[in-house]
C-alpha positions in Angstrom: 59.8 93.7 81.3 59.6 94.3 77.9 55.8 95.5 77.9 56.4 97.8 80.9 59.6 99.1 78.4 57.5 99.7 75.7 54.6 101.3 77.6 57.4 103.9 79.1 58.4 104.8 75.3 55.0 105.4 74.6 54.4 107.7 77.1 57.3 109.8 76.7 56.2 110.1 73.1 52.4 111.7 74.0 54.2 113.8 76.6 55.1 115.6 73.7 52.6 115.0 70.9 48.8 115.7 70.2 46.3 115.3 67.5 42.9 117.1 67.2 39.8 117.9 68.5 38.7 118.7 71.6 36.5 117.4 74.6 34.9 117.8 78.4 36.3 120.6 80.8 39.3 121.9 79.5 40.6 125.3 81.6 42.6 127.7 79.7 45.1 128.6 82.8 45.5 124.8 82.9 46.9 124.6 78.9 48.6 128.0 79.9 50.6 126.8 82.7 51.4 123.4 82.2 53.1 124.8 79.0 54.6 127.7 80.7 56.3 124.7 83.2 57.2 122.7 80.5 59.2 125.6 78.8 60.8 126.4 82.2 62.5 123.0 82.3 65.4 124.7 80.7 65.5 127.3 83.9 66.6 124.7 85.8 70.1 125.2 87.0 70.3 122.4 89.8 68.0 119.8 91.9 67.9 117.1 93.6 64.9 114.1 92.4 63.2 111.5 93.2 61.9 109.1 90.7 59.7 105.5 91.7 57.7 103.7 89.3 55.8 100.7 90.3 54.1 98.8 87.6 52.4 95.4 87.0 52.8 93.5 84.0 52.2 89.8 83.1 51.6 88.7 87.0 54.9 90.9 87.9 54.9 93.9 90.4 58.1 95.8 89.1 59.4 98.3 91.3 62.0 100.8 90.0 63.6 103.9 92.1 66.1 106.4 91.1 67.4 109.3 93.3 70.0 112.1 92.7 70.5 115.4 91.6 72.6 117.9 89.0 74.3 121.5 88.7 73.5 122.6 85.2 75.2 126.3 85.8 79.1 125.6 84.7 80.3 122.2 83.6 77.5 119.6 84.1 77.6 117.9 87.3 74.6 114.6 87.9 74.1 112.1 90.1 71.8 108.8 89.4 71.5 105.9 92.1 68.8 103.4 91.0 67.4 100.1 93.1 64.4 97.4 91.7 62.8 94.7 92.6 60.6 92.4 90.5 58.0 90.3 92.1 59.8 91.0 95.7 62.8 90.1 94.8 65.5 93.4 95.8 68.3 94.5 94.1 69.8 97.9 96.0 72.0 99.8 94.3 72.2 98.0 91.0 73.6 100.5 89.2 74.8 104.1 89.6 75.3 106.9 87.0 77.8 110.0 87.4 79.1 113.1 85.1 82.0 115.0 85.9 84.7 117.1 84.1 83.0 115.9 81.0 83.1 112.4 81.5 80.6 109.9 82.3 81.0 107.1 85.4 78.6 104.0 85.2 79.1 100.7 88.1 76.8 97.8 87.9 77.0 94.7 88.3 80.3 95.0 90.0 82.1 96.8 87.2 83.2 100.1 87.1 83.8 101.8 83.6 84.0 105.4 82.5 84.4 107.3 79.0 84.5 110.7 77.6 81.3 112.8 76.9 80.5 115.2 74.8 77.4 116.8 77.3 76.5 119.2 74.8 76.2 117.2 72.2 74.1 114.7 73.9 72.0 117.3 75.5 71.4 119.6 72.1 67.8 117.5 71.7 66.5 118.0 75.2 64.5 121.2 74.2 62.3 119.6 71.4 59.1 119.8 72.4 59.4 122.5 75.3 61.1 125.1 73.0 58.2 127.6 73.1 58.9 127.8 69.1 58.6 124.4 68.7 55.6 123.2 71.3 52.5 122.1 69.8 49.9 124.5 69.9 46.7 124.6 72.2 44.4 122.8 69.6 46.8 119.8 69.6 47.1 119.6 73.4 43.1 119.9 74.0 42.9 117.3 71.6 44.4 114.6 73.5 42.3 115.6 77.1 39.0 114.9 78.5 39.9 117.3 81.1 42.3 119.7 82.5 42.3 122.3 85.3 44.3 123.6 88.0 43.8 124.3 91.4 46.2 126.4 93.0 49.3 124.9 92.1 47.6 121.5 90.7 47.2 121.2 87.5 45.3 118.0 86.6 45.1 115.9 83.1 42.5 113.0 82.2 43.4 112.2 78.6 40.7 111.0 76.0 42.1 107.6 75.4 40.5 107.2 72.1 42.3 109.8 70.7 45.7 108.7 72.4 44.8 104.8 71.3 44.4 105.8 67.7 47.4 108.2 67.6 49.3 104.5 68.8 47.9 103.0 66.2 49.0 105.3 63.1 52.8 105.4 64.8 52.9 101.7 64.9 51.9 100.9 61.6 54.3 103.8 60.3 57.1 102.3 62.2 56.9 99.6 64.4 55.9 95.5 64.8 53.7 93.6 66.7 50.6 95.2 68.4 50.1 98.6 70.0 49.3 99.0 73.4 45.6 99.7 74.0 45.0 102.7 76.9 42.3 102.1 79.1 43.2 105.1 81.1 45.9 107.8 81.4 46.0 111.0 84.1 49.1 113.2 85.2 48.9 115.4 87.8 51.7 118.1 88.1 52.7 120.7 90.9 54.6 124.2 90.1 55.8 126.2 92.8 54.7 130.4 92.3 57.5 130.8 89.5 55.2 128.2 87.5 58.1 125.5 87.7 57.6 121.8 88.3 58.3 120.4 91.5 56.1 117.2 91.2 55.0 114.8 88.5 52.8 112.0 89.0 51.3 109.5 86.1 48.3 106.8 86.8 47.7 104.8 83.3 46.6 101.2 82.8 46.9 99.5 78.7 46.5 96.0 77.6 49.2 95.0 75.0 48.9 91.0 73.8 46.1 90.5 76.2 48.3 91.5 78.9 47.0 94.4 81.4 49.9 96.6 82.3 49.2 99.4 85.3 51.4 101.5 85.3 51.9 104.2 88.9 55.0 106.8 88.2 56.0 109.8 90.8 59.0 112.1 90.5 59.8 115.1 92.9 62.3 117.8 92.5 63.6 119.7 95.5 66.0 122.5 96.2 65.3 123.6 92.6 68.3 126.4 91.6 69.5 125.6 95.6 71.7 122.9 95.2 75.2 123.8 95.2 77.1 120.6 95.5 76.7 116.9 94.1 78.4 114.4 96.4 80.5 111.9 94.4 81.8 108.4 94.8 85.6 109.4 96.4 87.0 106.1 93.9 85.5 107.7 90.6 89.7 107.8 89.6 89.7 104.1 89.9 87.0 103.4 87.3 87.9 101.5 84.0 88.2 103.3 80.7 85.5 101.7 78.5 87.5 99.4 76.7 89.6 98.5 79.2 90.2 95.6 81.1 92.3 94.3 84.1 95.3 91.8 83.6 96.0 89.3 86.2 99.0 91.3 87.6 96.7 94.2 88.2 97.8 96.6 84.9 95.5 97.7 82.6 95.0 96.9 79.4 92.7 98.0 76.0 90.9 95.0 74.0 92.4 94.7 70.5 89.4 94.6 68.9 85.5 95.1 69.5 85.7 90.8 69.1 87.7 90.8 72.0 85.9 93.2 73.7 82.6 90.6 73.3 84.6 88.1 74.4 85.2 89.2 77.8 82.0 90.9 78.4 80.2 88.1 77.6 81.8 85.3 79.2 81.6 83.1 81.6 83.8 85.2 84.2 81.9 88.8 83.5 78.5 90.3 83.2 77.9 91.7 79.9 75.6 95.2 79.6 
């Protein structure tokens, strides 16, 4: 699990990055438009998704599935369900994610909590990278690909793994331990509808890290883009915990004195700690 974490970091770190040169057939319109759909990610006022990953690491098939939508125009509204399983072992349902009225919901493993959030706050860095200020230019995207084109409403990546492997390197010995993941392959595949926005993702990529192969299969589908127009919620959302809050035996709530006590119960015997 912790190789199959640290191959996700990665990749959401060169969905943003680049370094330089340039390589096999690399379309123009492809650059164009899979930077015009990455900057359109802020047009997106509701959805519903789909998210699976399956990956293999260490002998272990990991399966992980999230579904759920949001209403970005107003107050933020979202909805996140996830399921796993790990070597065919299921666990439905294991934890689920809300935000309403500026607070955020979270149940799993049987416990309920919620706490304020500050959504704009936490959401003030999601445009870095896709800012069309800010976005890398066309030299530092063609630099990471073999190839890229697009058909129709496919556009189609194979990046040039020497270039992405290196890049590893340098950020690891800048900032990290232990050894860098080494990409044998890497290839996204994204679908825009006629406005140019993304309605499909998909990512193929296998890396070895330790001497362990990690493969790595990730979909995710949006639907009803800027259609959705509700976002169904648990109807006991009012019953769930204020973080720091716990139940006393006659049913009353009650606040932990003190981020010791807090440990205490979380992490005994009686309760799953997060």
């Amino acid at each position: 699990m912790k190789k199959i974490t640290m191959f996700f970091v990665t990749f959401c770190m060169l969905f943003v990055i680049g370094a330089c040169g340039s390589k096999k057939e690399i379309q123009q319109e492809a650059i164009d438009a899979y930077k015009n759909a990455l900057t359109k990610i802020m047009d997106y006022r509701s959805a519903d998704y789909e998210l699976e990953v399956n990956a293999k690491a260490d002998g272990q098939k990991v399966k992980f599935a999230i579904n759920g939508g949001f209403i970005n125009d107003g107050p933020l509204q979202l909805r996140m369900n996830a399921s796993m399983s790990v070597s065919g072992i299921s666990v439905d349902d294991f934890m689920s994610l809300y935000i309403k009225e500026d607070y955020l919901y979270m149940s799993a493993m049987g416990e309920n909590m919620k706490q304020p959030l500050d959504v704009e706050e936490s959401l003030s860095s999601f445009n870095i990278g896709i800012d069309p200020e800010t976005m890398i230019d066309d030299k530092e995207i063609k630099a990471m690909l073999e190839e890229a084109t697009i058909d129709d409403n496919e556009i189609h990546m194979v990046f040039d793994v020497d270039v992405i492997n290196a890049t590893i390197e340098k950020t690891y010995d800048e900032t990290s331990s232990g050894s860098a993941p080494h990409y044998n392959t890497m290839e996204f595949t994204f679908q825009i509808d006629d406005k140019g926005m993304l309605t499909s993702f998909s990512m193929q990529a296998d890396a070895v890290q330790d001497e362990q192969e990690v493969v790595v299969e990730l979909t995710l589908k949006m639907k009803d883009v800027n259609q959705l127009e509700a976002i169904e919620f648990p109807e006991d959302l009012d019953t769930y915990l204020e973080s720091g809050t716990y139940v006393e035996s006659d049913g009353s709530d009650a606040f932990y004195e003190d981020e010791e006590s807090f440990e205490d119960y979380w992490y005994s015997d009686e309760e799953f700690g997060f």
